[in-house]
N, C-alpha and C positions, 0 to 999 in steps of 0.2 A: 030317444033317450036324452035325457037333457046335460049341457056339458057345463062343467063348474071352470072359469079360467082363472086363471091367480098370479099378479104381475109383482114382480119382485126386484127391488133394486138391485144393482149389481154389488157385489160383494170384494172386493178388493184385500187382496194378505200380503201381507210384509213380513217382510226376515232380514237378517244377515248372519253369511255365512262371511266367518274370517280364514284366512289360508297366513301358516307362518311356513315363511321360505330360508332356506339357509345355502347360500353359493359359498363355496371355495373356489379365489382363482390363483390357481401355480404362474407365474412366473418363470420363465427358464430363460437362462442367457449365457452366452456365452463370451469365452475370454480371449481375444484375441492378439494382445500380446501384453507382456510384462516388461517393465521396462527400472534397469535396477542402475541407481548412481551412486559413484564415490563418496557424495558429496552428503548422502544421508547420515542421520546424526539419530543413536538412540541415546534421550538424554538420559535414563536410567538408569544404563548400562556406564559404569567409568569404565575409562580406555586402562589395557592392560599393565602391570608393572613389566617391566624389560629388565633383566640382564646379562649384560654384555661383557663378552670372555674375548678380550682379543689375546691372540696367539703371533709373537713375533719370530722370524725365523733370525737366530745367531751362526749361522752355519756361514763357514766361508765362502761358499758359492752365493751366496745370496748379497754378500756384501761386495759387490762390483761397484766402480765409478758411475755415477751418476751426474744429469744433469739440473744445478738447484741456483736459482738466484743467478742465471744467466751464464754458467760458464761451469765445466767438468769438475768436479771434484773427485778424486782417486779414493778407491772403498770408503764410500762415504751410503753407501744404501742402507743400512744397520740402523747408522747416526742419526738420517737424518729425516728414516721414519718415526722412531722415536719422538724426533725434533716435533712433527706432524700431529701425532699421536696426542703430544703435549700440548702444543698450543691451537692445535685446529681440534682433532677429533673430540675430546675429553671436554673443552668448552661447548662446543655445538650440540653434542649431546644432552648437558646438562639444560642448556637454553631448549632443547629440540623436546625434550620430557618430563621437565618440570615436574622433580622430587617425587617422580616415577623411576626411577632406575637403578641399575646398579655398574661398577664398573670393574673390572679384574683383568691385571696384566701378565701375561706368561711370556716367557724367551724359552723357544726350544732348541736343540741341536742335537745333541746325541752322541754319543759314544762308540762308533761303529762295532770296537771289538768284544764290548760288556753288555749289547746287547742281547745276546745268550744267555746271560745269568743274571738279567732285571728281571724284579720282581712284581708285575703291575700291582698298581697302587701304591710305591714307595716312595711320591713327590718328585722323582725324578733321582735320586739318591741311587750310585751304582756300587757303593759299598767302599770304593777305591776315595782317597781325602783328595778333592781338591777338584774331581769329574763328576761332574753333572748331568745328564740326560736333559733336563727343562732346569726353571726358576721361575718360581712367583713372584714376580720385580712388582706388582700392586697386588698387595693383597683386598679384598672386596672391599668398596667405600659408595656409600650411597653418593647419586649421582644430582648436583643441585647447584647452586648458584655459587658456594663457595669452596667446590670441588678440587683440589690441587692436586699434582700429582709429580713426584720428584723422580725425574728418569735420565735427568743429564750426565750422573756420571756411569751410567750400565754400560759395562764392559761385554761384548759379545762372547759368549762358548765357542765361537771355532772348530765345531764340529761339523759329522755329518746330517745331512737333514731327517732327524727321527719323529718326521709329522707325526707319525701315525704312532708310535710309543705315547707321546704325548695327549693325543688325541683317545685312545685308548681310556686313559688315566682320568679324563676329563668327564669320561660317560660314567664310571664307578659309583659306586655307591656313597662312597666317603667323600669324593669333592663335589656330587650333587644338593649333600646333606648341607655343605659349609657353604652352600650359595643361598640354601633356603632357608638359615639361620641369618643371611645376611640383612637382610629387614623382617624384623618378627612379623607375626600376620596380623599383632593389634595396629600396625601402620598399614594392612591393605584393609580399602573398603568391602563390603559386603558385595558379594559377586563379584569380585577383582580378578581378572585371569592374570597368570604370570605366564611371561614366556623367554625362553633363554636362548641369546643368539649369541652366533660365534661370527668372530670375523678373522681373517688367517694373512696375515701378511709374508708372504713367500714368495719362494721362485716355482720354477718347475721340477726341480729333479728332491725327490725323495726316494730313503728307503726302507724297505721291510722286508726283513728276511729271518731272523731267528728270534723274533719277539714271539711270546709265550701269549697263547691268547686266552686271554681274562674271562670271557663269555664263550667259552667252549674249551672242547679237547685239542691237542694241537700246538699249530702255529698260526698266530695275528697274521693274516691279508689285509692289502689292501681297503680290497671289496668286506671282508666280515669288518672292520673297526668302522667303517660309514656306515654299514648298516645298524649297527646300533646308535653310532653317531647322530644317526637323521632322525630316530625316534629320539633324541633329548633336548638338540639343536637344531634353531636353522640357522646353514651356515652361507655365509659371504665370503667367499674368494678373491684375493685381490693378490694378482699374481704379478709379480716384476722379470721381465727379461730384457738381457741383450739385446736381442736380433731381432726385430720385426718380419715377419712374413716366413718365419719358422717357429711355428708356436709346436711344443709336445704337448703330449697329454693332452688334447683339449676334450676328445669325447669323455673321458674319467672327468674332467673337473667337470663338464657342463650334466653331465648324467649322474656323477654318482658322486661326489664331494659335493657339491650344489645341488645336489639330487632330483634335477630335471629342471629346476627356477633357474637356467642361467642369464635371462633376460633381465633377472631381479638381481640376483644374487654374484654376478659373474663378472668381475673388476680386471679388466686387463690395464696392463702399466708399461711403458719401455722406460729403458734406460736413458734414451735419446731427448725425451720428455717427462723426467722422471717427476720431478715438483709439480709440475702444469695437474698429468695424469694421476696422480696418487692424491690431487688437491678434487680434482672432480670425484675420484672414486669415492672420498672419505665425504662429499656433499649427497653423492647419491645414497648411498647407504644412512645418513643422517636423514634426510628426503623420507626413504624408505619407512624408516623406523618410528618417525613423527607422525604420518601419515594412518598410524593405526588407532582404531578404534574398537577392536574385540579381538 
């Protein structure tokens, strides 16, 4: 049978195949520590307005001899924080918050036997002419470079120490009102927090016993007039005594008058060093207060 052969080039094919790829890559990491400084600044953010309600104690106990300008002066403690108030605190402040502030002065003391029948909220007023419970020696004055404040001739009350009458009076509704009328809000900037500090220049011995309490049924403690206290203020304690190495009261001031910040807030003073120590305290709390930013 005969065979047919048949030779053929080779034949070659082409293509292309395309591939579309698509990766996701996660990233994970982690945070191993955070590390937060004093020293940061939101410039956004203005630093708070402040104001500051100092409370001076007129009660007789409180005005012991003291040591000022080198040599004892006889009941002169009163005088001559005032003196203090005047030319140290109320300028440094001004310099320390630059037309952020506010300032307002109280003298309290109390009336031992009319305490019974005060009325809180009545400025201190016990109905009897000529007795006082407290006094608004500055009434509220924005706090700035040409700040003055006339306290040389305040005569002290002579009472018993009625911190906590006063202090009562202070949390109310009506002297909260006359602080935040004291610079309208078209003087604070947009997001401006305010915040209101108290500073208490006293001794150690106060009392509360037949005050009538404003925020409940009852009788004012102690302990109920801080607790509402500490929700409106933060306060600064700057306490004067006698004696060194017998202090009272120190768990109430450091716990619940300073309401745990006594590291911040917690001024001690003797009489032995009275200028020196009541010149630092009134730097620290200035310190304190400058040093804020929200």
């Amino acid at each position: 049978m005969p065979k047919i052969c048949v030779q053929s080039p080779e034949v070659v094919s082409q293509g292309e195949i395309k591939i579309h790829a698509r990766v996701n890559v996660t990233t994970k990491a982690k945070l191993d520590e955070i590390t937060v400084q004093g020293s940061c600044e939101c410039a956004d953010v203005p630093p708070p307005m402040i104001d500051v309600i100092v409370l001076v104690d007129g009660s007789d106990s409180y005005n012991n001899k003291v040591n000022v300008r080198g040599k004892i002066e006889e009941g002169e403690a009163f005088g001559e924080t005032n003196l203090l108030i005047k030319d140290k605190l109320v300028p440094d402040l001004a310099k320390a918050l630059k037309d952020r502030g506010t300032f307002t002065m109280v003298q309290f003391s109390g009336v031992k036997q009319l305490e019974k029948t005060y009325k809180p909220g009545n400025d201190g007023q016990t109905g009897t002419a000529g007795l006082q419970h407290y006094k608004i020696e500055v009434e509220t004055v924005p706090l700035n470079d040409r700040t003055r404040i006339n306290i040389d001739d305040i005569e002290g009350l002579d009472g018993n120490g009625q911190l906590f009458l006063v202090l009562q009076d202070l949390n109310m509704d009506g002297f909260i009102r006359r602080l935040d009328r004291a610079l309208s809000n078209d003087k604070l900037a947009k997001d401006q927090k305010r915040q209101r500090v108290l500073i208490i220049f006293s001794d150690e011995e106060w009392d509360v016993k037949n005050l009538d309490n404003a925020f409940g049924s009852g009788k004012a403690t102690k302990d109920s007039v801080c607790k509402v206290n500490n929700e409106n203020y933060e306060t600064f304690a700057c306490i004067v005594r006698p004696n060194r190495n017998a202090d009272q009261n120190e768990d109430f001031i450091k716990n619940v008058l300073c309401n745990g910040e006594a590291s911040q807030r917690y001024q001690k003073i003797y009489t032995d060093a009275f200028e020196n120590e009541m010149t630092r305290a009134m730097d620290n709390i200035v310190r304190n207060l400058a040093g804020r930013r929200s």
